[in-house]
Structures are given as C-alpha cells and as structure tokens.
PyMOL CGO cylinders between C-alpha atoms (Angstrom):
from pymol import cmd
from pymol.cgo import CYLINDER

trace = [
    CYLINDER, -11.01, -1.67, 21.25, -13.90, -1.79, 18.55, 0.3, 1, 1, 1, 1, 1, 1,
    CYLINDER, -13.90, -1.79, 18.55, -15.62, 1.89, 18.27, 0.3, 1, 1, 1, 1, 1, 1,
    CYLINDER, -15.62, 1.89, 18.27, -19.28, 1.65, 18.43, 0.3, 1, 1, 1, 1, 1, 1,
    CYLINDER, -19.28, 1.65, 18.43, -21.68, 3.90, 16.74, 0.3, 1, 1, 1, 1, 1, 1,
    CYLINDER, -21.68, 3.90, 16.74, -22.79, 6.93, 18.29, 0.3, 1, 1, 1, 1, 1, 1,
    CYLINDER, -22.79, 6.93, 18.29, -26.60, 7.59, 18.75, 0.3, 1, 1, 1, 1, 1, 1,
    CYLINDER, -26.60, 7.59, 18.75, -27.28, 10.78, 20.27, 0.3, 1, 1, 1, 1, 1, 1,
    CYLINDER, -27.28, 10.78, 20.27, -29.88, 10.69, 23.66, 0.3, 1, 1, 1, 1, 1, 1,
    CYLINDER, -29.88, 10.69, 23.66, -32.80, 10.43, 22.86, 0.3, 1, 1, 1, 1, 1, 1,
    CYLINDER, -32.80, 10.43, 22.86, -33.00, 9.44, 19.19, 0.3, 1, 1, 1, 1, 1, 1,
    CYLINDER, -33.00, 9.44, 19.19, -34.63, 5.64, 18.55, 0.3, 1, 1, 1, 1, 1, 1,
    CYLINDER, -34.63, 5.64, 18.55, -34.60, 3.03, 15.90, 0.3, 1, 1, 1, 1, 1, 1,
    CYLINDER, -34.60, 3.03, 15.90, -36.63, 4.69, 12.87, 0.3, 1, 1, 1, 1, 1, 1,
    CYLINDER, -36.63, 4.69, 12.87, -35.26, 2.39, 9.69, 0.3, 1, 1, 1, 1, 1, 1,
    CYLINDER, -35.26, 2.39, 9.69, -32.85, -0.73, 9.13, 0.3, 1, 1, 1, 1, 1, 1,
    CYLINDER, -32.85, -0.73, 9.13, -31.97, -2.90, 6.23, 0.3, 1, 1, 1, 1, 1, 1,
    CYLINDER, -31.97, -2.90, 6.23, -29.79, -5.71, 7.49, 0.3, 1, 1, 1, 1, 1, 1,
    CYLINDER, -29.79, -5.71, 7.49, -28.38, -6.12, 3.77, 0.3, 1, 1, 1, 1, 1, 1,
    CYLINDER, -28.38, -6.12, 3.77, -26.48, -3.18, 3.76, 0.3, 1, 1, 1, 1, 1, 1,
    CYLINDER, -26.48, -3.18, 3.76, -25.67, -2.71, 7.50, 0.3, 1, 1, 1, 1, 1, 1,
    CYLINDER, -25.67, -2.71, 7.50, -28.39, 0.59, 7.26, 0.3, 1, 1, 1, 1, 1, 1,
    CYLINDER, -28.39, 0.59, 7.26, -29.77, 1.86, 10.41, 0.3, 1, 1, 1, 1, 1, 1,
    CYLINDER, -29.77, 1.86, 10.41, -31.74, 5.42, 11.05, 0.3, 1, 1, 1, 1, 1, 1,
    CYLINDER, -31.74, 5.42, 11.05, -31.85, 6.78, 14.23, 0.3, 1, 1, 1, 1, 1, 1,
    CYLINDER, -31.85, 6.78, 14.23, -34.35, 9.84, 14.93, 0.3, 1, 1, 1, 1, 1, 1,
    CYLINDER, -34.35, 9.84, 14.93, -35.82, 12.20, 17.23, 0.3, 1, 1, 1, 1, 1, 1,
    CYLINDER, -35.82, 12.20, 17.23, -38.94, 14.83, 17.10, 0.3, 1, 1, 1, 1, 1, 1,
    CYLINDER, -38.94, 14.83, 17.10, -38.31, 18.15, 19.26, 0.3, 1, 1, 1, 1, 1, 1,
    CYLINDER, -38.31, 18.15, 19.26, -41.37, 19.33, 20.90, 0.3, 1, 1, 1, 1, 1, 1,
    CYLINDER, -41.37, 19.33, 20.90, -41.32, 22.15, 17.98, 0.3, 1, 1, 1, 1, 1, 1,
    CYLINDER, -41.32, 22.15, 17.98, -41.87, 19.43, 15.08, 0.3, 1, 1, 1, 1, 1, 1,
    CYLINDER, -41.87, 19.43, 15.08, -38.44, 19.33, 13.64, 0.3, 1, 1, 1, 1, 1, 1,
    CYLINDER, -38.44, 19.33, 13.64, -37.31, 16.05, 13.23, 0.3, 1, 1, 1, 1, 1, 1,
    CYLINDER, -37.31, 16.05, 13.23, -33.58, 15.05, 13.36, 0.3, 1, 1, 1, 1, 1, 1,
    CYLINDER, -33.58, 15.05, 13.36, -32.16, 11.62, 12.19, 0.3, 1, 1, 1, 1, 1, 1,
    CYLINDER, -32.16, 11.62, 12.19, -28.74, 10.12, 11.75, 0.3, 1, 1, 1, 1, 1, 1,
    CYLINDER, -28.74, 10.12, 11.75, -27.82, 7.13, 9.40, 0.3, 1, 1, 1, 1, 1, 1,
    CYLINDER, -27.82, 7.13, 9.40, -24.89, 4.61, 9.01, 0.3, 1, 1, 1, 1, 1, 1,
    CYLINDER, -24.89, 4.61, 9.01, -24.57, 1.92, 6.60, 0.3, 1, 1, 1, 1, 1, 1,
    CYLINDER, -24.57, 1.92, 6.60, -22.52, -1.04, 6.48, 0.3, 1, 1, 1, 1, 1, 1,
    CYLINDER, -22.52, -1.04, 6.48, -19.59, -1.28, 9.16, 0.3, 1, 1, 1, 1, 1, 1,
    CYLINDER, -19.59, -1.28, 9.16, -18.98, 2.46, 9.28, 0.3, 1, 1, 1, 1, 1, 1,
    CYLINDER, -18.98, 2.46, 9.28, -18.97, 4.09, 13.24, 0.3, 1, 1, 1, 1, 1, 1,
    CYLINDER, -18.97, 4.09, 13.24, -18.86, 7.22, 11.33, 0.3, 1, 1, 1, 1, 1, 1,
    CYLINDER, -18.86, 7.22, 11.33, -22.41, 8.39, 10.31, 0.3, 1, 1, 1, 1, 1, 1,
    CYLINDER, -22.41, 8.39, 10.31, -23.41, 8.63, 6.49, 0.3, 1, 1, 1, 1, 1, 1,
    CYLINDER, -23.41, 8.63, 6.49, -25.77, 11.31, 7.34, 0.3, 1, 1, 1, 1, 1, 1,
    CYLINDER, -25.77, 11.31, 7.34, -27.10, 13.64, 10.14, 0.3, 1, 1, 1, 1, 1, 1,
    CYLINDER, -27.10, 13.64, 10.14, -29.58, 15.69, 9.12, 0.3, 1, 1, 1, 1, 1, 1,
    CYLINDER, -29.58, 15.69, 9.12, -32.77, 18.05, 10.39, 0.3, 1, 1, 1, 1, 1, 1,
    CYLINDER, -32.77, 18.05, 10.39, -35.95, 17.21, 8.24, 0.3, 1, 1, 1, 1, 1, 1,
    CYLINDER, -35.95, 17.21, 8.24, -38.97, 19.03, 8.22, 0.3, 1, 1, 1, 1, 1, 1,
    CYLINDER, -38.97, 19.03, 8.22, -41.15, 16.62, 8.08, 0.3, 1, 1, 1, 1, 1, 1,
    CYLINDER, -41.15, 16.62, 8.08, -41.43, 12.22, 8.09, 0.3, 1, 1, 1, 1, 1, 1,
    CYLINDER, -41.43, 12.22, 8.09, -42.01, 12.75, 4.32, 0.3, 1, 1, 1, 1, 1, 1,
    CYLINDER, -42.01, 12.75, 4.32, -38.39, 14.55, 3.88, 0.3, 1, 1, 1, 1, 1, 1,
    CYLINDER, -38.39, 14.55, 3.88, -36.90, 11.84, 6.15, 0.3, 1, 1, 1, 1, 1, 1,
    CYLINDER, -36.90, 11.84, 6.15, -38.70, 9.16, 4.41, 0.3, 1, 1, 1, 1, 1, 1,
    CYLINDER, -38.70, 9.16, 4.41, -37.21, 10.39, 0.98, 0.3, 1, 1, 1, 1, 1, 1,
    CYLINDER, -37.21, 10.39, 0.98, -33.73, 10.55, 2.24, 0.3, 1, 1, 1, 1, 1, 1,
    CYLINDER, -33.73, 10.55, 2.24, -33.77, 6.72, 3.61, 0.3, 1, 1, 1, 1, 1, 1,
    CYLINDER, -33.77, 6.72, 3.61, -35.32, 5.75, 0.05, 0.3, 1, 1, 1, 1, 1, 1,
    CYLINDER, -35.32, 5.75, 0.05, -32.40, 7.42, -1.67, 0.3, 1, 1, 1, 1, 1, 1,
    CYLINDER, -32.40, 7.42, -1.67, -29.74, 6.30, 0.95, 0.3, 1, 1, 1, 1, 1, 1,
    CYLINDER, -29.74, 6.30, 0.95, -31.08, 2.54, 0.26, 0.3, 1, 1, 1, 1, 1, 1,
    CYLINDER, -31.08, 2.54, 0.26, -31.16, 3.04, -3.52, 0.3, 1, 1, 1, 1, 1, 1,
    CYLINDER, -31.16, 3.04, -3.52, -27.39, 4.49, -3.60, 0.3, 1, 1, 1, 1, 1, 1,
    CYLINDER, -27.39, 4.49, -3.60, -26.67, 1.44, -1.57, 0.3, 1, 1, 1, 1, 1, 1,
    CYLINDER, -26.67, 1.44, -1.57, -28.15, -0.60, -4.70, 0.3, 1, 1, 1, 1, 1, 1,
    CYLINDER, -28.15, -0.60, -4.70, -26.58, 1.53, -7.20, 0.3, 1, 1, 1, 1, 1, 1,
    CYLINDER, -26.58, 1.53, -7.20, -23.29, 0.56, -5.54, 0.3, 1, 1, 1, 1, 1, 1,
    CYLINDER, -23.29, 0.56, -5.54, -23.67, -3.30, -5.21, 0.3, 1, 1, 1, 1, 1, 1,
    CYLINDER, -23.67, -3.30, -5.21, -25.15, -3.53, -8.87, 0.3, 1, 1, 1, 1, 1, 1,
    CYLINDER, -25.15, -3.53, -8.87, -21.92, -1.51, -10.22, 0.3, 1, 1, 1, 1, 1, 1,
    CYLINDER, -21.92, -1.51, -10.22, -19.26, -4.02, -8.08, 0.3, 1, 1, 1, 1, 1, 1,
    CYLINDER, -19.26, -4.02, -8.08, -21.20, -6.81, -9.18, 0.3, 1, 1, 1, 1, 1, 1,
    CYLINDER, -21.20, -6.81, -9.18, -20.62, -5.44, -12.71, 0.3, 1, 1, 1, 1, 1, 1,
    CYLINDER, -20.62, -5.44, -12.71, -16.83, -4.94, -12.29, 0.3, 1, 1, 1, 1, 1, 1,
    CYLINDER, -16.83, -4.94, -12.29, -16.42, -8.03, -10.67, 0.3, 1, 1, 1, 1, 1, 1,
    CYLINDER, -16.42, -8.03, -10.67, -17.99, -10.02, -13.67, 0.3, 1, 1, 1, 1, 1, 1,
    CYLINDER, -17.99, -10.02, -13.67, -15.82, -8.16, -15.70, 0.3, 1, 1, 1, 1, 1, 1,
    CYLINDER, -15.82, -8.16, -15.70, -12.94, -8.47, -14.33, 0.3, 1, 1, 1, 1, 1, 1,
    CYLINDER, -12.94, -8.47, -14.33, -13.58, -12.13, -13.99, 0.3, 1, 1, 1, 1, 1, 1,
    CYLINDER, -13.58, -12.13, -13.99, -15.21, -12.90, -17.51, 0.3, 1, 1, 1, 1, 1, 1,
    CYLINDER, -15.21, -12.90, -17.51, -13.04, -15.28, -19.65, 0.3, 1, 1, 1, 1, 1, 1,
    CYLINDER, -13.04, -15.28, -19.65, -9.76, -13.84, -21.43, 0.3, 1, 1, 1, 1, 1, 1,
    CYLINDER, -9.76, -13.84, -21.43, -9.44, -14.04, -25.02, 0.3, 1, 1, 1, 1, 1, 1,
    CYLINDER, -9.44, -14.04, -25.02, -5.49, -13.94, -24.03, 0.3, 1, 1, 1, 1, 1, 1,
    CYLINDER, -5.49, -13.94, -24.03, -3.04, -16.12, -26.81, 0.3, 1, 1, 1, 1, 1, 1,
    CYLINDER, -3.04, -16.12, -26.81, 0.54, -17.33, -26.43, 0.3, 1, 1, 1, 1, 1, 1,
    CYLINDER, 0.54, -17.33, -26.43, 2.37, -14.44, -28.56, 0.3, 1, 1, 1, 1, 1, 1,
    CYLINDER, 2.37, -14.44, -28.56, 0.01, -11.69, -27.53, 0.3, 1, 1, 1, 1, 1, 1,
    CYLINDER, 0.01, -11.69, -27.53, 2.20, -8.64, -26.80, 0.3, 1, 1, 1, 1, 1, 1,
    CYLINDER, 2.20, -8.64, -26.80, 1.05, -6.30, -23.65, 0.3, 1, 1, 1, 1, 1, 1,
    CYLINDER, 1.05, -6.30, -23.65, 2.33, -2.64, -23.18, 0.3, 1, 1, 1, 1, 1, 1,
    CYLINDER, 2.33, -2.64, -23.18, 2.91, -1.07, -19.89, 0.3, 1, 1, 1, 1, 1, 1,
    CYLINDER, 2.91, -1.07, -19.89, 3.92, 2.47, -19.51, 0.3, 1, 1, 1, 1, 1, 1,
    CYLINDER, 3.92, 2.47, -19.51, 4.53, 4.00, -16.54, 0.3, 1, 1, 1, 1, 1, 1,
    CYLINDER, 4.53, 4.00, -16.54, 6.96, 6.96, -14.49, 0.3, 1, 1, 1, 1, 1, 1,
    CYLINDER, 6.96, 6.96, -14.49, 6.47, 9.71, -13.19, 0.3, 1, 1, 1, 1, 1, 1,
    CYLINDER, 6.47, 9.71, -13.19, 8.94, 12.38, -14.41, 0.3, 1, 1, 1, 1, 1, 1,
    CYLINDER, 8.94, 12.38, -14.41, 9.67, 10.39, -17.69, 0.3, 1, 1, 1, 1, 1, 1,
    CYLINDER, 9.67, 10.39, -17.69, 7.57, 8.21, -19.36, 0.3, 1, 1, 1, 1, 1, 1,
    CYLINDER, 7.57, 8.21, -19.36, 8.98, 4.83, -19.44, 0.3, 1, 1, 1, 1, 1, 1,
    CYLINDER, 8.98, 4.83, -19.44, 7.62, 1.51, -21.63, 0.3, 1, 1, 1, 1, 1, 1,
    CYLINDER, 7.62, 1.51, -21.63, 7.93, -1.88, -21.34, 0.3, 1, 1, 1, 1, 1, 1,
    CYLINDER, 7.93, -1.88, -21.34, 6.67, -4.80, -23.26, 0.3, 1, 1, 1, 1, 1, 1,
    CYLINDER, 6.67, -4.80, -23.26, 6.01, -8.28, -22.44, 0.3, 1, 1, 1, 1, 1, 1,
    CYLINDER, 6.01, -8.28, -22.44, 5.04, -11.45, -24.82, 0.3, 1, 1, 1, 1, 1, 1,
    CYLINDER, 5.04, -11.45, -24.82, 2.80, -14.56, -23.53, 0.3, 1, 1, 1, 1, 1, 1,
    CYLINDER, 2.80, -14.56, -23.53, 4.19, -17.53, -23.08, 0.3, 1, 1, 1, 1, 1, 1,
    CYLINDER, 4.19, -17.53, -23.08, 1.46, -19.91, -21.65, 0.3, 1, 1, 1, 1, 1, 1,
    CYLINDER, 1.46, -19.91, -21.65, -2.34, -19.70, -21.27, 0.3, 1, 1, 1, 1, 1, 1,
    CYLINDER, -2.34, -19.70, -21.27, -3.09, -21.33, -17.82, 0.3, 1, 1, 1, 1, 1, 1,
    CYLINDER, -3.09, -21.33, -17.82, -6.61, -20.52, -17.41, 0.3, 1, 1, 1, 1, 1, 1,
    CYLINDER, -6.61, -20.52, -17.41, -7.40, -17.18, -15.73, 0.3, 1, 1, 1, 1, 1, 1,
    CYLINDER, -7.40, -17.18, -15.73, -3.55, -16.51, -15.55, 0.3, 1, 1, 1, 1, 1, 1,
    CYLINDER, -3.55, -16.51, -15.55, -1.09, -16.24, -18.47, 0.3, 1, 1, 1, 1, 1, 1,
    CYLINDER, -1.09, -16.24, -18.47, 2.74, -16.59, -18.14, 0.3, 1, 1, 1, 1, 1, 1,
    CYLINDER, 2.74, -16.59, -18.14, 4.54, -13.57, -19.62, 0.3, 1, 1, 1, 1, 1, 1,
    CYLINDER, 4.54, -13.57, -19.62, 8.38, -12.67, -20.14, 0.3, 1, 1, 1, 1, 1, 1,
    CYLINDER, 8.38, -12.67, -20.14, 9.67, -8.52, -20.34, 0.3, 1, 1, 1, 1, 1, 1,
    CYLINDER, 9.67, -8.52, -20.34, 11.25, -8.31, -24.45, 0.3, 1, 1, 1, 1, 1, 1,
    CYLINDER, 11.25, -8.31, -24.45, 13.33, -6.29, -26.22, 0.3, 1, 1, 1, 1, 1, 1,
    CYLINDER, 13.33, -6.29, -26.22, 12.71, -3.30, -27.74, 0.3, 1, 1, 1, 1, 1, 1,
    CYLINDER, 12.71, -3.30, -27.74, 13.57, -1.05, -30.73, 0.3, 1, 1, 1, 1, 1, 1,
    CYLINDER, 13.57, -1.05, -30.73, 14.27, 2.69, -29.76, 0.3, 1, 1, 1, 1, 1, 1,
    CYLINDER, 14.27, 2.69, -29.76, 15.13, 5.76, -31.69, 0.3, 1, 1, 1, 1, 1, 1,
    CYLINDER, 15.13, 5.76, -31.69, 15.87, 9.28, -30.02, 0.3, 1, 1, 1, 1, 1, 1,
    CYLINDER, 15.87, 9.28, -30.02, 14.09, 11.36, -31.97, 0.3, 1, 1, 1, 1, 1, 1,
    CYLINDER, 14.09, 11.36, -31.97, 14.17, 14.68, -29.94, 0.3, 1, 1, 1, 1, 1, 1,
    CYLINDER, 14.17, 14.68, -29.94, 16.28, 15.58, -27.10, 0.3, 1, 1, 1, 1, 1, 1,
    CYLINDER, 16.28, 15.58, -27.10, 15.92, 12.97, -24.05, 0.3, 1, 1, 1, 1, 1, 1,
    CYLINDER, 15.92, 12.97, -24.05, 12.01, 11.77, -25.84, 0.3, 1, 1, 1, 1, 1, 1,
    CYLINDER, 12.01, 11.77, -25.84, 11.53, 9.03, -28.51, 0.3, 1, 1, 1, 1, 1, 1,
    CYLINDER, 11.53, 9.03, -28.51, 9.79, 6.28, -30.13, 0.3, 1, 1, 1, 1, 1, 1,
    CYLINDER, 9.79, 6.28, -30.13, 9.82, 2.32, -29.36, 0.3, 1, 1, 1, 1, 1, 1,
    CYLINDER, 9.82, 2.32, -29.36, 8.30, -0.75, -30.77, 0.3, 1, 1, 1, 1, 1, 1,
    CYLINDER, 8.30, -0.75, -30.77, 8.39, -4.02, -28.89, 0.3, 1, 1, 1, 1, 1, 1,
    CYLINDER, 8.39, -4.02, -28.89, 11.00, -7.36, -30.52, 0.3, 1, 1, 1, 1, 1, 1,
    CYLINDER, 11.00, -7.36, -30.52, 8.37, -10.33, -30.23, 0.3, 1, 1, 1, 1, 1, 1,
    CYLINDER, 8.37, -10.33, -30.23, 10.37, -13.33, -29.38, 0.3, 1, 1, 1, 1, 1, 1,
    CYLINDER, 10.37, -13.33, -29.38, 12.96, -11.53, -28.03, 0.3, 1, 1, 1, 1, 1, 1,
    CYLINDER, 12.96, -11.53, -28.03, 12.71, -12.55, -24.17, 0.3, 1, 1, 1, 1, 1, 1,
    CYLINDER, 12.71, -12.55, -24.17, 15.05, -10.69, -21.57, 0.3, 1, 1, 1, 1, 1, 1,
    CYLINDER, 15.05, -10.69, -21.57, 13.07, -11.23, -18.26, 0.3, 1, 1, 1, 1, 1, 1,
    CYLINDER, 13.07, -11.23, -18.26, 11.94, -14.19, -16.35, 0.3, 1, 1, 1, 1, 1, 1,
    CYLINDER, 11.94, -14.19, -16.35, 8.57, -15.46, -16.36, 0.3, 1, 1, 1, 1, 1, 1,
    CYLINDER, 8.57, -15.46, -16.36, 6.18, -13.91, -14.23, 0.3, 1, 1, 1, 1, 1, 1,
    CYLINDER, 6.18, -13.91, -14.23, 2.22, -15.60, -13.82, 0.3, 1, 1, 1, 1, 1, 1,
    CYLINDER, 2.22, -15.60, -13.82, -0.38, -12.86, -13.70, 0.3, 1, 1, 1, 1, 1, 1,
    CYLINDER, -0.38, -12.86, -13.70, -4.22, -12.88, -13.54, 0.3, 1, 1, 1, 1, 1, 1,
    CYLINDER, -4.22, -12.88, -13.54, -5.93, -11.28, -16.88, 0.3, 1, 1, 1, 1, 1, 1,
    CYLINDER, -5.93, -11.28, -16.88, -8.16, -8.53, -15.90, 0.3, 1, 1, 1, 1, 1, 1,
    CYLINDER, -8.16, -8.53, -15.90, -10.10, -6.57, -18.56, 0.3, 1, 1, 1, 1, 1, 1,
    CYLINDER, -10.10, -6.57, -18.56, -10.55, -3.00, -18.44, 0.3, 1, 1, 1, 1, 1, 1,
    CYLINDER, -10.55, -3.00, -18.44, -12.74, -1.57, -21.07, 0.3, 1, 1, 1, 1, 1, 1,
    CYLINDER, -12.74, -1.57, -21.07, -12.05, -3.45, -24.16, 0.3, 1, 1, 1, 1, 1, 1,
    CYLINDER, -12.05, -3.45, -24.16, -8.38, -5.11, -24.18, 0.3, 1, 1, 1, 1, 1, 1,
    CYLINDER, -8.38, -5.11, -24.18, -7.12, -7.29, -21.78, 0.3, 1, 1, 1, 1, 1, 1,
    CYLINDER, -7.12, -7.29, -21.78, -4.68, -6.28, -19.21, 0.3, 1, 1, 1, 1, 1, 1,
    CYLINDER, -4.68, -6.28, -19.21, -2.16, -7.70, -16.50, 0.3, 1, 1, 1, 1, 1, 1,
    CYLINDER, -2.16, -7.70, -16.50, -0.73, -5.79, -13.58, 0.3, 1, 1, 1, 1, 1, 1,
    CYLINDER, -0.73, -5.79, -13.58, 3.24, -5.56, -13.37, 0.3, 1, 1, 1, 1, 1, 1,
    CYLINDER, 3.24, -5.56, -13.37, 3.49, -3.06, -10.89, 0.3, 1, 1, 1, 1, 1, 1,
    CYLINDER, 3.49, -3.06, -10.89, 1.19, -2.18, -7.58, 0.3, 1, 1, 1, 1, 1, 1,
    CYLINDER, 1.19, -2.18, -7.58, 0.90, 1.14, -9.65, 0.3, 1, 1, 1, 1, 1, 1,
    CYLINDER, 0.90, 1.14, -9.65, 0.81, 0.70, -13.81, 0.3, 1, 1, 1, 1, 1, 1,
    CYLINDER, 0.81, 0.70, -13.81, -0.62, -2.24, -15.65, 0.3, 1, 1, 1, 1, 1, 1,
    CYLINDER, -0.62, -2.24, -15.65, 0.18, -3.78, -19.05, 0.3, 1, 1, 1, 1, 1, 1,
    CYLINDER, 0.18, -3.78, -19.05, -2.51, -3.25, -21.70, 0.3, 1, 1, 1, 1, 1, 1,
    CYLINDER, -2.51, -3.25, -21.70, -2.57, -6.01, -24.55, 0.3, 1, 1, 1, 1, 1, 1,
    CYLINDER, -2.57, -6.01, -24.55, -1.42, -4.48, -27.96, 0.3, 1, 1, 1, 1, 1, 1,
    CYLINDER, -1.42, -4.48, -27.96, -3.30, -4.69, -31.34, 0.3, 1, 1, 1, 1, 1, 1,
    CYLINDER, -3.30, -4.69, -31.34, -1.15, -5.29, -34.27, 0.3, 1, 1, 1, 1, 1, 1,
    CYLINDER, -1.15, -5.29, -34.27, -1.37, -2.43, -36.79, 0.3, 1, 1, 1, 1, 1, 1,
    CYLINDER, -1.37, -2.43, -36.79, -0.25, -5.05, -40.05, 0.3, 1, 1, 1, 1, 1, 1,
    CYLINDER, -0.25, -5.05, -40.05, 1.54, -8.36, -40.66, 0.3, 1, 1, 1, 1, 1, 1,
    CYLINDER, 1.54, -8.36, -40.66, 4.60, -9.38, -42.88, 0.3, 1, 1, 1, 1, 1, 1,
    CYLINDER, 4.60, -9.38, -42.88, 5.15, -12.60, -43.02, 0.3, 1, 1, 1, 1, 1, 1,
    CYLINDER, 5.15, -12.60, -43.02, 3.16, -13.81, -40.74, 0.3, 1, 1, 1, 1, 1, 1,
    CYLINDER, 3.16, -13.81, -40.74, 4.79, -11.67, -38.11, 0.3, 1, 1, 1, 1, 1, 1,
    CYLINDER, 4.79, -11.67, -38.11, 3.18, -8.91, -36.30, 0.3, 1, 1, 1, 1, 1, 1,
    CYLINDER, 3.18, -8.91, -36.30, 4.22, -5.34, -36.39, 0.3, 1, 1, 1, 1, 1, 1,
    CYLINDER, 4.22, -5.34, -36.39, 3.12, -2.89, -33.72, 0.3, 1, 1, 1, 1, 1, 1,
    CYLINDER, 3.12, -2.89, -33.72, 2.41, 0.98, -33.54, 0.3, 1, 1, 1, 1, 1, 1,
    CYLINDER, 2.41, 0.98, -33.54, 5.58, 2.91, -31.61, 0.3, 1, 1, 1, 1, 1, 1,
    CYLINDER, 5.58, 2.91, -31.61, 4.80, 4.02, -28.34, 0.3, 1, 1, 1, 1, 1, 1,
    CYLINDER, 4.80, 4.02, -28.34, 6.45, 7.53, -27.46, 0.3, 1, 1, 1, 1, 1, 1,
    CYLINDER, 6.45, 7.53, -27.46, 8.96, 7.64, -23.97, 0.3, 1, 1, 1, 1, 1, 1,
    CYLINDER, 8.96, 7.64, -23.97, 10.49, 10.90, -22.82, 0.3, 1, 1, 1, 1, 1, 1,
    CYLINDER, 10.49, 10.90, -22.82, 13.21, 10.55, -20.07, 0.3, 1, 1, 1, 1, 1, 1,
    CYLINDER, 13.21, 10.55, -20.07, 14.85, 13.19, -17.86, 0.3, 1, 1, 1, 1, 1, 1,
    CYLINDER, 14.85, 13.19, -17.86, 18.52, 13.45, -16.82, 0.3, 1, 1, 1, 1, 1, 1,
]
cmd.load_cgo(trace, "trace")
C-alpha cells in the first residue's frame, strides 16, 4: 500500500515546482502566524514544517528549498559526467586496491584489453617483504597474471582512473615512479595483517 503525504486540515496549496516533485502546503491562524509544510520529490516524509512569521520568511525558505534542489541536480549532473567522461585506461596499466578492515590488505591487477568504457583486468603477483612484526611493504609483478579476467567499467574519481573489485574497495590506477628498460617500476604500498 503506497503512503501518501500528509497535509494537516486546513493547510492549502501555497507553492509547487513539478521538476523537483516540490509542493508547500500552508495555513494562517487567526493570530497571523503562518505555518507551512514542504516535500520534494517522492518523499511522504516532509522536508520541512515550519512556523513563519510572516509570507516574506516563508517566501525565503521556498526560494532556498528550490535552490538546494538545483544545487543538488547541478552536482549529480557533474558526477555523472565524470564518472562517464572517456578513460585514458592502456593495456599494461597497473590498478591498486587496498582494502580490510583489521589488516590492511593489497591487491594489484594489470589491463589486459581496452573495450571501450570497460577494460579487462587479471589479479598479479606481488613482491612482499615483512619488515616489522605482522606489517610490510609490496610492489605489484606486471605480467605476472594469477586471476581470471574480470570486465569492469572505468570510473574516475578525482584524478586517476579507478575500477571497482569489491561492493566495498575499488582499485585506483598506479603511476609509475621510474622505468628500466622499458619496464615500469612502482612505489611499495604498506599492508599490516593480524593473527
């Protein structure tokens, strides 16, 4: 059963913007206050219910209601076009993910194929040293596959590229800190893990 939005007796239809779902409702007591209650988009539960002391207060609040509502749709239409803008992704590029709770664990995956707005990666090997107790340093093997393939869409967050392994920890592109022969050599990443 689809919950409907509550308008208290009494109040009537003071505002609406059908783009963002935005209705006021409002009442004047025989005393002068005024009393209005908003919802916006889909919601049953209102944004606002406030006492104003006058249409000008009121007025004010809808204005800045309808500009947060603006705010928000420029700032997901900003993420979105980010998210979706071309990758700069090349077979070889190495990705880090690290991840854990307790512990901090890393993994490191290689691309295999460009396909557009997805890339094919593989999990690699990885050099580790203990260097303290249970904590250490690691730096990715390029070529050195161990995992299947796996087709993921290239997001970018900030500045690098990323793909998501896991519903909670994505894998950030690495930058190479130098190249020897033609081969790229990466910064060590530092794990810790927890018996």
């Amino acid at each position: 059963m689809k919950k409907e939005r509550w308008i208290p007796n009494g109040y009537t239809l003071t505002a609406k913007d059908e783009r963002y779902g935005f209705e006021v409702y409002s009442t004047t007591l025989d005393n002068g206050r005024i009393y209005a209650i908003a919802y916006g988009g889909k919601r049953t539960k209102p944004d606002w219910h406030y006492r104003f002391k006058d249409e000008l207060s009121l007025k004010n609040k809808i204005e800045e209601t309808l500009e947060g509502f603006m705010q928000w749709d420029e700032r997901k239409a900003k993420y979105k076009a980010e998210r979706n803008k071309p990758h700069n992704v090349q077979i070889g590029d190495v990705f880090r993910c690290s991840w854990g709770y307790d512990q901090t664990n890393i993994d490191f995956y290689q691309c295999t194929k460009v396909l557009g707005a997805f890339v094919e990666i593989r999990e690699i090997h990885q050099m580790s040293e203990e260097t303290l107790s249970m904590q250490g340093e690691c730096v990715p093997c390029v070529d050195s596959f161990k995992g299947d393939a796996m087709r993921k869409k290239v997001v970018t967050y900030g500045e690098e590229p990323a793909v998501r392994i896991y519903s909670f920890a994505s894998a950030y592109r690495m930058k190479p800190i130098a190249k020897i022969a033609d081969k790229a050599v990466y910064a060590s990443s530092h794990w810790t893990a927890y018996a």
